[in-house]
Each structure stands twice: as C-alpha cells, then as structure tokens.
MARBA-3410 file (N, C-alpha, C, O; in Angstrom, 1 decimal):
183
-22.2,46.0,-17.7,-21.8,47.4,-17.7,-21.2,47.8,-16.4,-20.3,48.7,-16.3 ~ -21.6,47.3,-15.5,-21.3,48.0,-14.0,-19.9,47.2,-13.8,-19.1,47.8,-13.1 ~ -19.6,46.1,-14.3,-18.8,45.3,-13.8,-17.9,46.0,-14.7,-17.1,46.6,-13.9 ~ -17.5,46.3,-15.9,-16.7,47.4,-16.9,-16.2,48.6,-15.9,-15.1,49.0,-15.7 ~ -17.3,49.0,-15.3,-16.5,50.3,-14.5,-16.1,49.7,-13.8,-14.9,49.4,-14.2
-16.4,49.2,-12.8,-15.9,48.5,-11.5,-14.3,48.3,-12.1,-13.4,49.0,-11.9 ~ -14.3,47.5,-12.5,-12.5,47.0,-13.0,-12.3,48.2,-13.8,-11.3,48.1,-13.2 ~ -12.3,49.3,-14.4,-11.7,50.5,-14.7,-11.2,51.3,-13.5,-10.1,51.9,-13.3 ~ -12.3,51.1,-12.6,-11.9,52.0,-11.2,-10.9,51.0,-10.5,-10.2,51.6,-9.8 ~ -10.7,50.2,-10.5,-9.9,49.0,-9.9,-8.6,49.3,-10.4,-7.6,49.4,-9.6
-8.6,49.4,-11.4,-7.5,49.3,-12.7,-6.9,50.6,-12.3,-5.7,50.5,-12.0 ~ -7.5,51.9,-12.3,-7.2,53.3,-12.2,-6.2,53.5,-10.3,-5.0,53.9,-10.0 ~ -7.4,53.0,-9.6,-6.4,52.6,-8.2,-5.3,52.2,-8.1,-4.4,52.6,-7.3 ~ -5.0,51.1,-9.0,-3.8,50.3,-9.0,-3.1,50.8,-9.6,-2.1,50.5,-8.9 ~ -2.7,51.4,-10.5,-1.7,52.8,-11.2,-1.3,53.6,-10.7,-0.2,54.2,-11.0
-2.3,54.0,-9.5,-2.0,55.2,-8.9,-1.1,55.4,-8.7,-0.6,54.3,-8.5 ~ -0.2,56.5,-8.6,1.3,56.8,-8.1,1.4,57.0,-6.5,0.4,57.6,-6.2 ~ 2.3,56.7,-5.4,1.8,57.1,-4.1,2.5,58.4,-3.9,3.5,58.5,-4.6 ~ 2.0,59.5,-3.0,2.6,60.2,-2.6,3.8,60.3,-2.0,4.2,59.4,-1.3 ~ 4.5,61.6,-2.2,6.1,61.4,-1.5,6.0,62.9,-0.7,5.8,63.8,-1.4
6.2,63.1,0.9,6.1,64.0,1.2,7.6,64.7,1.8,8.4,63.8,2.2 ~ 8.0,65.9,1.9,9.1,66.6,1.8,9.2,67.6,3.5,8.3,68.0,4.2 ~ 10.2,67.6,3.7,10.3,68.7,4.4,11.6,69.3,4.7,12.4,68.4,4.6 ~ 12.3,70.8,5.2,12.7,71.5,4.7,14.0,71.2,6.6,13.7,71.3,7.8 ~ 15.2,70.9,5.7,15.6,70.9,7.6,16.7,72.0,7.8,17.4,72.4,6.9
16.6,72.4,9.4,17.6,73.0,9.8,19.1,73.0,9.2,19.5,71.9,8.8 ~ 20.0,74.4,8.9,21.0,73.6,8.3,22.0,74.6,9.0,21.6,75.7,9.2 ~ 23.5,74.0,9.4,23.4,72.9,8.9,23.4,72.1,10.0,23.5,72.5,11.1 ~ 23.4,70.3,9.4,22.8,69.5,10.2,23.2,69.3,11.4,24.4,69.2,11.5 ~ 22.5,69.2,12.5,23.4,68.6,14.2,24.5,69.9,14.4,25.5,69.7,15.2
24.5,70.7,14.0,25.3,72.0,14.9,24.0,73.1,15.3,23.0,73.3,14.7 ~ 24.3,73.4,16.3,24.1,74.3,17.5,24.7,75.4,18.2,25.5,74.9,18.9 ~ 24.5,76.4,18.2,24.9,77.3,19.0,24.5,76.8,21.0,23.4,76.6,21.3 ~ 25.3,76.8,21.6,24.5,76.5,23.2,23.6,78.1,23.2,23.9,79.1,22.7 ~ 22.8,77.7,23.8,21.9,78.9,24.6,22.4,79.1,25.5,23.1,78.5,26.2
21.8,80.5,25.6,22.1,81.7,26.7,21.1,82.3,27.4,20.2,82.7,26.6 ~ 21.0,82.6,28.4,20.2,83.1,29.0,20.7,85.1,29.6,21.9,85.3,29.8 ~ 19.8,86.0,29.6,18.5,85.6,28.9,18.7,85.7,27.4,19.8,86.0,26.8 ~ 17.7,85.4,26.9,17.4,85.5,25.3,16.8,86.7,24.8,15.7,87.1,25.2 ~ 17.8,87.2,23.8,16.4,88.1,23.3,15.2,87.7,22.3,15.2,86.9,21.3
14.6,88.3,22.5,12.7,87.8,21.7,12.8,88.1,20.7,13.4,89.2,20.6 ~ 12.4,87.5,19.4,12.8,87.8,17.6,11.2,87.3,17.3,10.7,86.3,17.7 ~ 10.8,88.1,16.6,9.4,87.8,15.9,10.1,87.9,14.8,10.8,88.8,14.5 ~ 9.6,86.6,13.9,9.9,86.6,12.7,8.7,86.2,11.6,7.9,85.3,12.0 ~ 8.6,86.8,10.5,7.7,86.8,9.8,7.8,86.9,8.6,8.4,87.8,8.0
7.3,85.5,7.8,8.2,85.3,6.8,6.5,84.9,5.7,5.4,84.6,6.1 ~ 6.9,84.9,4.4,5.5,85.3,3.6,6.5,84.6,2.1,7.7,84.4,2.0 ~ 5.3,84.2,1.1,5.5,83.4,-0.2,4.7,83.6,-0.8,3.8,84.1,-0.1 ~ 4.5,83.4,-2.2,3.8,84.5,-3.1,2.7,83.1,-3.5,3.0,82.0,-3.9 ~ 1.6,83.6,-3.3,0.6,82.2,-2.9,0.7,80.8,-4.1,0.3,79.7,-4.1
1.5,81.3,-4.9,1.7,80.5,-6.3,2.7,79.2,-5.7,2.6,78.0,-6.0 ~ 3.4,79.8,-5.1,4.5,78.7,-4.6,4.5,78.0,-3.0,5.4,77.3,-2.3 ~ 3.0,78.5,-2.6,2.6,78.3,-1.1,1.7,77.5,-1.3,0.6,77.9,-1.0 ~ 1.8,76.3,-1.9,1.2,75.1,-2.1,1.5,73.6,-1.8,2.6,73.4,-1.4 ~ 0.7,72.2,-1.9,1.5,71.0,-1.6,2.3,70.8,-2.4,3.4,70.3,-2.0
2.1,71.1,-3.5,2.9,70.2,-4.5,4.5,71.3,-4.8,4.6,72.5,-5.0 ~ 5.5,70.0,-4.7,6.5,71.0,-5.1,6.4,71.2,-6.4,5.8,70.5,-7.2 ~ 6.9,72.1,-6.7,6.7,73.2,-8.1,8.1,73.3,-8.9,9.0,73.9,-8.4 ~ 8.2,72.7,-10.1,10.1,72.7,-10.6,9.9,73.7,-11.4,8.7,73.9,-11.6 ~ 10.9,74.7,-12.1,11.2,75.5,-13.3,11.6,74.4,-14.0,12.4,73.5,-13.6
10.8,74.7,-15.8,11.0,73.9,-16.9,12.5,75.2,-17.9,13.7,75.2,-18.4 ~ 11.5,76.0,-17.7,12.4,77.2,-18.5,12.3,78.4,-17.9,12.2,78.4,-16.7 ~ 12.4,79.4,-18.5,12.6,80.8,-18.2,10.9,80.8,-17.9,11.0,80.5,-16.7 ~ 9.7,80.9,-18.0,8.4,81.0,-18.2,7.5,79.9,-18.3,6.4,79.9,-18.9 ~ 8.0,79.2,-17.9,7.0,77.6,-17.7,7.6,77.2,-16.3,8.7,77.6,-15.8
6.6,76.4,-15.6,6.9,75.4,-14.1,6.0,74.2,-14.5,5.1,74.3,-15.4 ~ 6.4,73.2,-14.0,6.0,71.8,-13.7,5.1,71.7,-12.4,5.6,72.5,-11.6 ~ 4.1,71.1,-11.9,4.3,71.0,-10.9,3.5,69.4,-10.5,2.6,68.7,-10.9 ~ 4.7,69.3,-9.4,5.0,67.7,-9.7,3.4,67.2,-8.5,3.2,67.8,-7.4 ~ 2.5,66.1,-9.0,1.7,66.1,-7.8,1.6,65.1,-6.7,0.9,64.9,-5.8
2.8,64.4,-7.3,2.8,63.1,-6.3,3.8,63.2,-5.1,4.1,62.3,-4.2 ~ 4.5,64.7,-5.3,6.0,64.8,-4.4,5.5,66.3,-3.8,5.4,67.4,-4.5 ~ 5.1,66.2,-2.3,4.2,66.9,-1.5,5.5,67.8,-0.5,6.7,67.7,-0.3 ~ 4.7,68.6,-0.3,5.4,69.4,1.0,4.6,68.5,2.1,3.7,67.7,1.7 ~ 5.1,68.6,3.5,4.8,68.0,4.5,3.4,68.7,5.1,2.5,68.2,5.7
3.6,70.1,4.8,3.1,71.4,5.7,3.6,72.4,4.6,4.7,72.4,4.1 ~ 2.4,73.3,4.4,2.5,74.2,3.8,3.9,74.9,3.7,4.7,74.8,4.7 ~ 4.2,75.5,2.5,5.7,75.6,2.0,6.2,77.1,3.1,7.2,77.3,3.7 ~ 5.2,77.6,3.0,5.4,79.2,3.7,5.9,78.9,5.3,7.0,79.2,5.9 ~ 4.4,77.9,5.7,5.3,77.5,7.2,6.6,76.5,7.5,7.2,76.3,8.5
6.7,76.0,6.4,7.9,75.2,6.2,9.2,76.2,6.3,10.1,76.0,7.2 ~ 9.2,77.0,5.6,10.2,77.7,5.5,10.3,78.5,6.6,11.5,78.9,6.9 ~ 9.3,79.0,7.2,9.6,80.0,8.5,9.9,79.4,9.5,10.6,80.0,10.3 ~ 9.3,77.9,9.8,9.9,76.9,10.9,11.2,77.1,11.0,11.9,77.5,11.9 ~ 11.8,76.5,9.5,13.4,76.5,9.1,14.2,77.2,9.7,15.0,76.9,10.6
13.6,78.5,8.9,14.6,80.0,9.3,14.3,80.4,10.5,14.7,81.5,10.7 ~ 13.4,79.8,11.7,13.6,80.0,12.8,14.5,79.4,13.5,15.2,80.0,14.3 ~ 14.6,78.4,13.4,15.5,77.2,13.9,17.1,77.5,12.7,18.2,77.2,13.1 ~ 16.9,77.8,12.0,18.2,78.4,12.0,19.4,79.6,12.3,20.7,79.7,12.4 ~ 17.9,80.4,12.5,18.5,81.7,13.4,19.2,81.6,14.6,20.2,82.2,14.9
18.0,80.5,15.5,18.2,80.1,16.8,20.0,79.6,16.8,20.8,80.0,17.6 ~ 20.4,78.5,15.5,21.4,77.3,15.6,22.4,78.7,15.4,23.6,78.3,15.4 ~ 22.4,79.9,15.2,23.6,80.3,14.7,23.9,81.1,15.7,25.1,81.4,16.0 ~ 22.5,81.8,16.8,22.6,83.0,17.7,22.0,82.2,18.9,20.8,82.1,19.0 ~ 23.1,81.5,19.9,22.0,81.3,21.0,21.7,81.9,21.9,21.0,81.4,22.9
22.2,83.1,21.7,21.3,84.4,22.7,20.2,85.0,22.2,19.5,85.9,22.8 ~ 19.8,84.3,20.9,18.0,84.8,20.1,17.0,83.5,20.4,17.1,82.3,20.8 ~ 16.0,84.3,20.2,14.6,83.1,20.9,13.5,83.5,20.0,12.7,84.3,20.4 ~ 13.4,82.8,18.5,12.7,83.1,17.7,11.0,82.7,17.6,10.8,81.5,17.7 ~ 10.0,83.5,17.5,8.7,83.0,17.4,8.3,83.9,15.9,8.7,84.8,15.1
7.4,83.0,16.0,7.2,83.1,14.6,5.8,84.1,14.9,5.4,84.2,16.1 ~ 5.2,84.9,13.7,4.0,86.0,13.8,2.9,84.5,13.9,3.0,83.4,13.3 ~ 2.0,84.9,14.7,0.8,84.7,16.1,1.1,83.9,16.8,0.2,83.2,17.3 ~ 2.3,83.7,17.2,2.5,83.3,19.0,2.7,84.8,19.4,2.8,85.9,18.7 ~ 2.6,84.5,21.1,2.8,85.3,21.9,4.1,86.0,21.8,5.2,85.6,22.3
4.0,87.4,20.9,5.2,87.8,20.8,5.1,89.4,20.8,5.5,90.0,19.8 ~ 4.4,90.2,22.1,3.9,91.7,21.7,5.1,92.2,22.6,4.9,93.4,22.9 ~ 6.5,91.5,23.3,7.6,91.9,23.6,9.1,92.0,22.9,10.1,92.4,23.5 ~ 8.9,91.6,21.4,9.6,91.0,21.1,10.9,92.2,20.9,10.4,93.3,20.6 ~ 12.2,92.1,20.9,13.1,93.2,20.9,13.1,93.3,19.6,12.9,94.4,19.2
13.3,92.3,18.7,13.5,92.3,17.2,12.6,92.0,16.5,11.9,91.1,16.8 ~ 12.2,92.7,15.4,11.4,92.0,14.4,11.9,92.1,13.0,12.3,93.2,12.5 ~ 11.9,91.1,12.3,12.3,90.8,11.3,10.5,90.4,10.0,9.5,89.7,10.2 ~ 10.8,90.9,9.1,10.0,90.7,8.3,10.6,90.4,7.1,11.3,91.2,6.5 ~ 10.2,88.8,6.6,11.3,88.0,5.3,10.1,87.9,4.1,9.2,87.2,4.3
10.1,88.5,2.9,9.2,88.6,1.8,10.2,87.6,0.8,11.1,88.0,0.1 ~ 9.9,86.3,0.9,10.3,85.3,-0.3,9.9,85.9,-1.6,8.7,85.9,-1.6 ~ 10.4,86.3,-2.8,9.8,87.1,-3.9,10.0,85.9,-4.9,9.1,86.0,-5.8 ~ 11.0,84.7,-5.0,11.0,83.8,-5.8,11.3,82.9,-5.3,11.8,83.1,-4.2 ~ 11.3,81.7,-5.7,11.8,80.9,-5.4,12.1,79.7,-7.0,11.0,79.5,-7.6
12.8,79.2,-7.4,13.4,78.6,-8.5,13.9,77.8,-8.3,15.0,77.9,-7.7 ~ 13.3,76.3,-8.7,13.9,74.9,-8.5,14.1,74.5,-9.6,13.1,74.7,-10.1 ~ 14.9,73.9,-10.5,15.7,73.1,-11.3,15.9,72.1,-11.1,16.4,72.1,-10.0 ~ 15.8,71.0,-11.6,16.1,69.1,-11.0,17.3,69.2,-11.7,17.5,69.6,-12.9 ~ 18.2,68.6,-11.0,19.3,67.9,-11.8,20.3,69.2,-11.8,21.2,69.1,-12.7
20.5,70.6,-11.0,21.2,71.8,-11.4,21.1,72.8,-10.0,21.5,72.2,-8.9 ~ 20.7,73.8,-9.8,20.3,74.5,-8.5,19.2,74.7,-8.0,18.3,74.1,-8.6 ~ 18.8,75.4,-6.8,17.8,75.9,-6.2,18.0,77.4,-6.3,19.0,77.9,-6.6 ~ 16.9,78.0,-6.1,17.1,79.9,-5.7,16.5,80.4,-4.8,15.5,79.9,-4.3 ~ 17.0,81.2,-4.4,15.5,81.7,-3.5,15.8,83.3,-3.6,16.9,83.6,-3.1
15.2,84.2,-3.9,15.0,86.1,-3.8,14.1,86.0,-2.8,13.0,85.4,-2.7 ~ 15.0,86.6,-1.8,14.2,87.2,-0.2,14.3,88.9,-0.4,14.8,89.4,-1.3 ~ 13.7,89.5,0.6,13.7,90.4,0.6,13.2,90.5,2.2,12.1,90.1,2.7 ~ 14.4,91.4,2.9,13.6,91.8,4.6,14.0,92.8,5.1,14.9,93.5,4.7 ~ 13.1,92.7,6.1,13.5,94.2,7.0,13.4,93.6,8.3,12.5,92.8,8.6
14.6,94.1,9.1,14.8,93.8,10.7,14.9,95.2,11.4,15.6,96.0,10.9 ~ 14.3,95.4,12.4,13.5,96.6,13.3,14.1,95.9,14.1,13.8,94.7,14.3 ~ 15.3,96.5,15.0,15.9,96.3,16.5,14.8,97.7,17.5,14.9,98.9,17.2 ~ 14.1,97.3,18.4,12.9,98.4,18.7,13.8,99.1,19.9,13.5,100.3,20.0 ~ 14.9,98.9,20.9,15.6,99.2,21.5,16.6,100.5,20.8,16.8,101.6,21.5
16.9,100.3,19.8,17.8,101.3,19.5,17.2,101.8,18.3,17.9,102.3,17.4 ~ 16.0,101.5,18.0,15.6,102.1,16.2,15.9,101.9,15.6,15.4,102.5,14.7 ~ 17.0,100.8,15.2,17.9,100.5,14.1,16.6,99.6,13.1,15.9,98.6,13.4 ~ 16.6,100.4,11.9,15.6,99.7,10.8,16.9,99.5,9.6,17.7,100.2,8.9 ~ 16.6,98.0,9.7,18.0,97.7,8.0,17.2,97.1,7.2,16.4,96.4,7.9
17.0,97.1,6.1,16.4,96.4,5.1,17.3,95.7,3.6,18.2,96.3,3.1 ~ 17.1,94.8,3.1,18.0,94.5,2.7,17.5,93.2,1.5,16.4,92.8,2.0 ~ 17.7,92.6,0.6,17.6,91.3,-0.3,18.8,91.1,-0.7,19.8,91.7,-0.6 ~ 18.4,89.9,-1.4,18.9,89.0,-1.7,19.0,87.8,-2.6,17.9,87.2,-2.6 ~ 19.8,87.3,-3.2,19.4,85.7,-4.1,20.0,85.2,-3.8,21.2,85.4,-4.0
19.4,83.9,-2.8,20.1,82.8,-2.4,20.5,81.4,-3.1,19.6,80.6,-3.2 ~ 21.6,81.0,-3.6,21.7,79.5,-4.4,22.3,78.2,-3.5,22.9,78.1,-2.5 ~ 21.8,77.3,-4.4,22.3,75.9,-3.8,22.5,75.0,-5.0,21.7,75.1,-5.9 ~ 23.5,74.1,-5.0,23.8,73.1,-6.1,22.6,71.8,-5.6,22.4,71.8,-4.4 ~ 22.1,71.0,-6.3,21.3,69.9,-6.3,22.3,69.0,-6.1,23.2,68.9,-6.8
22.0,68.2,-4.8,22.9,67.1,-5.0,22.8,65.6,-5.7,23.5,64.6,-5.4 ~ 21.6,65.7,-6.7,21.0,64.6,-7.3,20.0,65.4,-7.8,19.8,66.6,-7.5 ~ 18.9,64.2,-9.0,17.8,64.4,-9.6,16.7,64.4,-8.4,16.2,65.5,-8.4 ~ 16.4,63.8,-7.6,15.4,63.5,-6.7,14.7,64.4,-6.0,15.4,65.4,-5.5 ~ 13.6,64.4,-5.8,12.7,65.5,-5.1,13.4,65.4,-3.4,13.2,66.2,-2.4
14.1,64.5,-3.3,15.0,64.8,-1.7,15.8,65.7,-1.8,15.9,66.5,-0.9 ~ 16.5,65.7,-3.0,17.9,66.6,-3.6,17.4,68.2,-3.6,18.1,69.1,-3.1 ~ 16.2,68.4,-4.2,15.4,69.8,-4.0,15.0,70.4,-2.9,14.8,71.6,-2.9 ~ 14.8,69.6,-1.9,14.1,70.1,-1.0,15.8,70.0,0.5,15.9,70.6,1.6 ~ 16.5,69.3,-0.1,17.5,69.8,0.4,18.3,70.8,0.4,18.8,71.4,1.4
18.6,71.3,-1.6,19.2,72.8,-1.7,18.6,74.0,-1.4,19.1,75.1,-1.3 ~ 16.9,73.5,-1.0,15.8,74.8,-0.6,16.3,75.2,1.0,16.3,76.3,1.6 ~ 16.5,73.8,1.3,16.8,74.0,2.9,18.1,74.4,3.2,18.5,74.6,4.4 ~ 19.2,74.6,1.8,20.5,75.2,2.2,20.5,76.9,1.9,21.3,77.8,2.1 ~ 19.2,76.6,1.5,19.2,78.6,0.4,18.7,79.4,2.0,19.2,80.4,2.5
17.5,78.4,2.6,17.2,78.9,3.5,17.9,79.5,4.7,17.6,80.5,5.3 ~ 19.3,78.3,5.0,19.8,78.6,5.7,20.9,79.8,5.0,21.9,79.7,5.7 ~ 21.0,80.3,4.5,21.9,81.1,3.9,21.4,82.3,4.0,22.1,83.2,4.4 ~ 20.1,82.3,3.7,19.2,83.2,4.2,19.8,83.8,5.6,20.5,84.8,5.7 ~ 19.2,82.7,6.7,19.2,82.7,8.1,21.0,83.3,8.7,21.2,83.8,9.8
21.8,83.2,7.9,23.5,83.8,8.2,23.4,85.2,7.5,24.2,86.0,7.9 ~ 22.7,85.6,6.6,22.9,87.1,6.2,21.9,87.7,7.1,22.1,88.9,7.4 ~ 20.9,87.2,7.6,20.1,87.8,8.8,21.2,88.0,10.3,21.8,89.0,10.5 ~ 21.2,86.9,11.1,21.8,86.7,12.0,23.1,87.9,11.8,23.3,88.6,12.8 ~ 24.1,88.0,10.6,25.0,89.1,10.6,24.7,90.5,10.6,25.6,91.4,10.7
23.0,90.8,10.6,22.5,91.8,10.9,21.7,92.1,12.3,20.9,92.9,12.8 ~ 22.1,91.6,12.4,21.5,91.7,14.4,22.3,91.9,14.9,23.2,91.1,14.7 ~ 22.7,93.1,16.0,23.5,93.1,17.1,22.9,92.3,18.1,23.5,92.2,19.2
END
C-alpha cells in the first residue's frame, strides 16, 4: 500500500507543470530622457483592486468570467510591478522628475500623484486594458488635476510574454498622459 502512494506522489511530481514568472518593463525599450539636475521630487502612489494584486496572471474568458492561469506567475506582486513600471517610465519621459514610490523617503516631494488602477482586462490572443484613474497635486502652485482613463494594447502573440508585454505598453501610456500633466 505505501509503495501505491509513493509512485502516485512520484507520478503527480513528474506532471507537474513548472512555473513561468513575468515582469512588466519600462517602455519604451532603451530610450531615456538624460537627467537634469536639480530634479523635482514626485511621490507616486499607485493601488489595484486586491482581486488582480495577486501571483498568478489573471486572463478575461468573457464579459463576467476570468481564468486564472497558475503556472504563469508575476515576478513581484502585480501592484508593485506596475508602480515600479510607471515610475521608471515617468522618469524615461521627464528627466527633470525623480520618482519615489509611497514609503520611501518622500515628506518633500513637489508633486504627488495618486494612480487608482480600477481594471485591468487581459485577453490572450487580442488586447490588454487598463482603467486608471489619478490625481496629481503640484504643492508649489496648488494645482490639483484629476483625471482617467482606458488604456489599450494589441497582443503581440498567444503567450503569457505577449500579455505581460501589452500590460507594460498600457502602463506606459499611462506614464505620457501623466507626464503631459506636469508642469
């Protein structure tokens, strides 16, 4: 009997699927704004609706159903994934901004930006989405804008690389309707 399980559990290991882990890049690729000195300070603070702030990436089947795939992982949580992103893409478009993200040292910061992710919609094989929603506080001049949005990207393939690439184009798309709102 013991030796029955033993090879079931054997058997079960060897099926296993391995994980595939994802992450979300700067876009677009290898361009840069040069820096400038000085920089102004940008606290950015960006939030995901805990459903979709998880490892596993998450596809839309239909209007009211999701998949969620368990062997094709985020690297790092999807929330900090994406505020990494859109920091480093802020940075690539404005190199007179010097983005930190909410709990670094940031009780100077000139700007604050607050990014509410309200959806996010992946499709294999078709687009990405993303509904942001933010508000940027310039504390120098009072200027409060608030503003959303639905961001798209075409899939450039079936593959969980292809998803996590249009996510990282939505993002950056994001990061240029921000950036056009900063003096």
């Amino acid at each position: 009997m013991a030796a029955v399980c033993f090879l079931g559990l054997v058997c079960a290991c060897a099926s296993s699927r391995p994980d595939h882990f994802y992450v979300l890049s700067p876009q677009p690729p290898g361009v840069s704004v040069p820096r400038t000195t000085p920089a102004t300070q940008v606290l950015l603070q960006l939030t995901l609706p805990s459903w979709l702030d998880r490892p596993q990436m998450i596809l839309d089947t239909s209007t009211d159903a999701i998949v969620i795939l368990e062997h094709e992982r985020w690297a790092a949580p999807l929330g900090e994934l994406a505020a990494q992103t859109l920091a480093r893409d802020i940075e690539r478009r404005r190199g007179d901004l010097l983005v930190n993200q909410s709990g670094s040292r940031t009780s100077g910061a000139a700007v604050k930006i607050t990014v509410d992710v309200v959806q996010i919609s992946l499709h294999r094989g078709a687009r990405a989405g993303m509904e942001a929603h933010w508000r940027i506080l310039e504390s120098q001049s009072g200027r409060d804008q608030i503003g959303g949005e639905v961001f798209s990207a075409p899939l450039s393939g079936d593959g969980s690389a292809a998803v996590a690439s249009a996510l990282s184009e939505c993002v950056g798309l994001l990061a240029d309707r921000l950036v056009g709102q900063i003096r």
